[in-house]
PyMOL CGO cylinders between C-alpha atoms (Angstrom):
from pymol import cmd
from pymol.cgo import CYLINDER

trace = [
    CYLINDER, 0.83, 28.75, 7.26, -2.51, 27.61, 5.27, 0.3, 1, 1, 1, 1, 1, 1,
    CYLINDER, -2.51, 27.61, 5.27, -0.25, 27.19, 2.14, 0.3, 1, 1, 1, 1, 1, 1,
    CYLINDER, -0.25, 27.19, 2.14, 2.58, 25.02, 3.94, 0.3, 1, 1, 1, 1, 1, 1,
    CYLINDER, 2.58, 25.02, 3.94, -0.80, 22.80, 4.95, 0.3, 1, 1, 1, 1, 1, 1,
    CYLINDER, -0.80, 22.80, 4.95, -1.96, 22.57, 1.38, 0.3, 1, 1, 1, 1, 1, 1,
    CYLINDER, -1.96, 22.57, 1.38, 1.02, 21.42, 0.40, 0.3, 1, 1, 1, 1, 1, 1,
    CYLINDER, 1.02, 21.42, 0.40, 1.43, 19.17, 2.89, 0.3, 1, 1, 1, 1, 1, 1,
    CYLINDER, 1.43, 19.17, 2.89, -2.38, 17.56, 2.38, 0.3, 1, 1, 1, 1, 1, 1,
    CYLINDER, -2.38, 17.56, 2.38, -1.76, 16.80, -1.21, 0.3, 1, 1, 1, 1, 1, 1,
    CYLINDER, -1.76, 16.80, -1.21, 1.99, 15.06, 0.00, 0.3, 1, 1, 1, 1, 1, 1,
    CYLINDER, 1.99, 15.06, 0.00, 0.23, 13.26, 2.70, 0.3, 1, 1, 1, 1, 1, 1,
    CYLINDER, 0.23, 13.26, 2.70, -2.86, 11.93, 0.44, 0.3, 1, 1, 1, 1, 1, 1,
    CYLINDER, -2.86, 11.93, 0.44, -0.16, 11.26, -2.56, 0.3, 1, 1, 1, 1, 1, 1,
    CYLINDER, -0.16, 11.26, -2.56, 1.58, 8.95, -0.24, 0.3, 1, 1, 1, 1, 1, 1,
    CYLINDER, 1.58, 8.95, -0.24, -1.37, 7.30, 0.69, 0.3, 1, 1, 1, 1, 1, 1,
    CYLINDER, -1.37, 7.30, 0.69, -2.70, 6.22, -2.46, 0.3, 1, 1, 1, 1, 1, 1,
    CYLINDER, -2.70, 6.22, -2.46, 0.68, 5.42, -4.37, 0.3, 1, 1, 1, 1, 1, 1,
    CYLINDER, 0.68, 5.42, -4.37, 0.62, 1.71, -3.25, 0.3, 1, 1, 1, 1, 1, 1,
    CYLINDER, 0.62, 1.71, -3.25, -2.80, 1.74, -4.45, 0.3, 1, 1, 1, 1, 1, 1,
    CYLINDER, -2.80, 1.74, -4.45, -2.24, 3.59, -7.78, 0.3, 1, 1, 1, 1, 1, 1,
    CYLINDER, -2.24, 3.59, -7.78, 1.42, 1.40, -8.49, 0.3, 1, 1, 1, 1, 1, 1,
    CYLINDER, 1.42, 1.40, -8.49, -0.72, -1.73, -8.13, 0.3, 1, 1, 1, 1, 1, 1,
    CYLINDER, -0.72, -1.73, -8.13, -3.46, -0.66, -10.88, 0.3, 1, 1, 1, 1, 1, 1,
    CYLINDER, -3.46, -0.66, -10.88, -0.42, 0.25, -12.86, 0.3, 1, 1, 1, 1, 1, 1,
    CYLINDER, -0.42, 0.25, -12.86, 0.59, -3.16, -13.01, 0.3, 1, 1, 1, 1, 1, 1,
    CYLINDER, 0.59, -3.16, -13.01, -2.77, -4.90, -13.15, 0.3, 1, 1, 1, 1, 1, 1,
    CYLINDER, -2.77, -4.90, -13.15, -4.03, -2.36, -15.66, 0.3, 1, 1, 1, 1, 1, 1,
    CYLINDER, -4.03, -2.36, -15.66, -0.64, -0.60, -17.63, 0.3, 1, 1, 1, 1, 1, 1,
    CYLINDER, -0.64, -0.60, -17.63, 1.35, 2.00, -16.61, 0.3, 1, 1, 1, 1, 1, 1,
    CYLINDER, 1.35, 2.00, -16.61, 0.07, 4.15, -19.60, 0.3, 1, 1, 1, 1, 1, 1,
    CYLINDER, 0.07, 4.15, -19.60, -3.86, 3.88, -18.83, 0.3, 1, 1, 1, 1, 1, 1,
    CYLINDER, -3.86, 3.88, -18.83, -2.58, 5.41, -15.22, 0.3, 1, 1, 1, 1, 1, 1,
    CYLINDER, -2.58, 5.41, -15.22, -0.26, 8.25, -16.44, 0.3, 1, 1, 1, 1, 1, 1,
    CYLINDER, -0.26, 8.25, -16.44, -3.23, 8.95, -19.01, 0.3, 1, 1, 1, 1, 1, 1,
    CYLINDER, -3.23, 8.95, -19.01, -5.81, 9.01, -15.79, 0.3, 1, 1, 1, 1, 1, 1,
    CYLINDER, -5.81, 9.01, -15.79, -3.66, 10.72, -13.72, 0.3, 1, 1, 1, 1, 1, 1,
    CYLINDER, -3.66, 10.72, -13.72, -2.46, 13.98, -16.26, 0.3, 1, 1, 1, 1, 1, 1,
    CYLINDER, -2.46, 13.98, -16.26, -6.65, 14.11, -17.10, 0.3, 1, 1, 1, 1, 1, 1,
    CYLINDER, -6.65, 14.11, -17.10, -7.81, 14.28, -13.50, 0.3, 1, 1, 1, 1, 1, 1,
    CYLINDER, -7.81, 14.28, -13.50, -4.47, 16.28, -12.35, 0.3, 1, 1, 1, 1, 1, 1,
    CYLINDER, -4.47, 16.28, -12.35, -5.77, 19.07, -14.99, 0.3, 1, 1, 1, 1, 1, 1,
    CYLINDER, -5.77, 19.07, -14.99, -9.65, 18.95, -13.92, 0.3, 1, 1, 1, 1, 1, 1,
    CYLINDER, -9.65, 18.95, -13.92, -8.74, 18.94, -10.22, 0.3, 1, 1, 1, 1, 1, 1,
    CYLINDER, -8.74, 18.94, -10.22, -6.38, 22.01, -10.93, 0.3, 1, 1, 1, 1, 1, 1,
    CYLINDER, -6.38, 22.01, -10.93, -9.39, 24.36, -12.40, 0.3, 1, 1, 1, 1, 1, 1,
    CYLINDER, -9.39, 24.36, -12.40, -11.45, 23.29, -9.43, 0.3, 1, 1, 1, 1, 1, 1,
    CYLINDER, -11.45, 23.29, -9.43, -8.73, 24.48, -7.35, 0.3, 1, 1, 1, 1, 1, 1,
    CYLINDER, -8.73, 24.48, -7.35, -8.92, 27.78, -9.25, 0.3, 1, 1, 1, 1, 1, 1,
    CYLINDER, -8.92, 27.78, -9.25, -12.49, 27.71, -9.10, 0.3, 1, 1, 1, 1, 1, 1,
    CYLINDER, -12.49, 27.71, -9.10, -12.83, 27.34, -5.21, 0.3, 1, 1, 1, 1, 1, 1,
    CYLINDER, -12.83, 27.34, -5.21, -14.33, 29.85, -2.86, 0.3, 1, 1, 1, 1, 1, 1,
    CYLINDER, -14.33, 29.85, -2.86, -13.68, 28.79, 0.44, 0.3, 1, 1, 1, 1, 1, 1,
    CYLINDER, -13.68, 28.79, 0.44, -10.29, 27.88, 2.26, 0.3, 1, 1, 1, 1, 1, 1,
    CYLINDER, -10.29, 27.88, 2.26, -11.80, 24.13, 3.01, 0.3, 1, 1, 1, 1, 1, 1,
    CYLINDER, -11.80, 24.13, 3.01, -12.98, 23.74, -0.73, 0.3, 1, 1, 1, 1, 1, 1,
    CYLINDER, -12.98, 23.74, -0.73, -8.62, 24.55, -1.32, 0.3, 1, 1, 1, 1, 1, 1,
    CYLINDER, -8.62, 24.55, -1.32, -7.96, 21.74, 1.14, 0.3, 1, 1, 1, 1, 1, 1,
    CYLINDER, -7.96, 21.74, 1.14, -10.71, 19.16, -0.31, 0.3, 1, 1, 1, 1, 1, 1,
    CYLINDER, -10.71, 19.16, -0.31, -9.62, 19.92, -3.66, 0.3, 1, 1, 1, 1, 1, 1,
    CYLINDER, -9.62, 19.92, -3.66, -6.07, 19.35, -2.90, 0.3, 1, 1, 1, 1, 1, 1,
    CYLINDER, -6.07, 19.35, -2.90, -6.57, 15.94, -1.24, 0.3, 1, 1, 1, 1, 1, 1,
    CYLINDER, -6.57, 15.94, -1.24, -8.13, 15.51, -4.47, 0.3, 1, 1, 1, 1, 1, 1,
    CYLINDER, -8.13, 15.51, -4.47, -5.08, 15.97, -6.13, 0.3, 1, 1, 1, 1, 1, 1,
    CYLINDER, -5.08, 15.97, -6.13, -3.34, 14.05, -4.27, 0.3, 1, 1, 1, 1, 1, 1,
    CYLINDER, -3.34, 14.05, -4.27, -5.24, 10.69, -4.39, 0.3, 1, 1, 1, 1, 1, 1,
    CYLINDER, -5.24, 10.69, -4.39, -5.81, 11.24, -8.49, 0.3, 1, 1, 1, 1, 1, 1,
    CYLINDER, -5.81, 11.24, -8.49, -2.42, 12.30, -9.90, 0.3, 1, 1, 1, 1, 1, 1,
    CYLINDER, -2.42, 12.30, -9.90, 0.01, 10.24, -8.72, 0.3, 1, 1, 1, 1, 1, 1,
    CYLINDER, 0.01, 10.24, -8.72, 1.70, 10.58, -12.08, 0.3, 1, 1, 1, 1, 1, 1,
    CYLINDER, 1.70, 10.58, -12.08, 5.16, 10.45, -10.54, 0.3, 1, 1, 1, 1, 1, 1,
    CYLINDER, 5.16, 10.45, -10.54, 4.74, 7.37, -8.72, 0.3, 1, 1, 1, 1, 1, 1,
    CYLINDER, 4.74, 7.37, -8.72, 3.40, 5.76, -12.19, 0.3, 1, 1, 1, 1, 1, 1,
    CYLINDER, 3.40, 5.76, -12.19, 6.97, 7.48, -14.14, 0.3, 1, 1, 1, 1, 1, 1,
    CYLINDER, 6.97, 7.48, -14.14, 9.05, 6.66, -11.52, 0.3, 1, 1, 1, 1, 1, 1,
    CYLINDER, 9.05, 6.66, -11.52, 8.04, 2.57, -12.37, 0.3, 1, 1, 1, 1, 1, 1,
    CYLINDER, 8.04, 2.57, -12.37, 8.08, 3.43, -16.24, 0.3, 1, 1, 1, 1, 1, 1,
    CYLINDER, 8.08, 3.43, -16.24, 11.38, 4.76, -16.92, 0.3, 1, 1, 1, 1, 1, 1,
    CYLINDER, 11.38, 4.76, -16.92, 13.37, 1.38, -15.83, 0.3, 1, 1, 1, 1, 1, 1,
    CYLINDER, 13.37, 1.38, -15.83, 11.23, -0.72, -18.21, 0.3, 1, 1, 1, 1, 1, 1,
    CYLINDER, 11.23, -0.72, -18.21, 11.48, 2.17, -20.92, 0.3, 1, 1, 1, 1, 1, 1,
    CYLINDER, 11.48, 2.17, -20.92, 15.12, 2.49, -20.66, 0.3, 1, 1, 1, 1, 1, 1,
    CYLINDER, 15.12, 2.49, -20.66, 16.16, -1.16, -20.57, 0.3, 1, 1, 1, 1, 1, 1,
    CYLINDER, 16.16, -1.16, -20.57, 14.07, -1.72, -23.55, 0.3, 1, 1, 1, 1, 1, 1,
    CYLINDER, 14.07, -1.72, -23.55, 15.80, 1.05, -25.82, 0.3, 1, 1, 1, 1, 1, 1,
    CYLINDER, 15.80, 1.05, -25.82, 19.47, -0.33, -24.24, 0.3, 1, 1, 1, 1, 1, 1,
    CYLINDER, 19.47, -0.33, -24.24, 18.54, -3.94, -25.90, 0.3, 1, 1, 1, 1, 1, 1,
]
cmd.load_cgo(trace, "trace")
């Protein structure tokens, strides 16, 4: 049950902040997000290895959720990719 929650806090949080994270994308470049994203994605993921309590998992999660939104940011990248190689 705990891990269906984890997963479901890092969903939840993702959803959250993609509005948030697509709008820096645009203001800021989709590639300065992706490279944000991957860097904190990786940190967050040894902290979750590191943790020693059940609410440090959960806190670490929602971590990962509100810092690597990297699909949100390829998702919004592709189109522009791929209709600049079909030109």
């Amino acid at each position: 049950m705990l891990s269906g929650l984890l997963v479901g806090v890092f969903n939840l949080v993702m959803a959250a902040a993609s509005r948030t994270w697509g709008g820096i994308g645009d203001r800021h470049g989709r590639r300065a997000v992706l490279i944000t994203a991957l860097a904190s994605s990786s940190l967050v993921m040894m902290a979750f290895g590191l943790a020693g309590s059940v609410w440090m998992l959960f806190i670490v999660r929602g971590l990962h959720g509100l810092l690597g939104t990297t699909a949100v940011t390829i998702k919004a990248a592709v189109p522009e990719i791929a209709s600049a190689a079909l030109m």
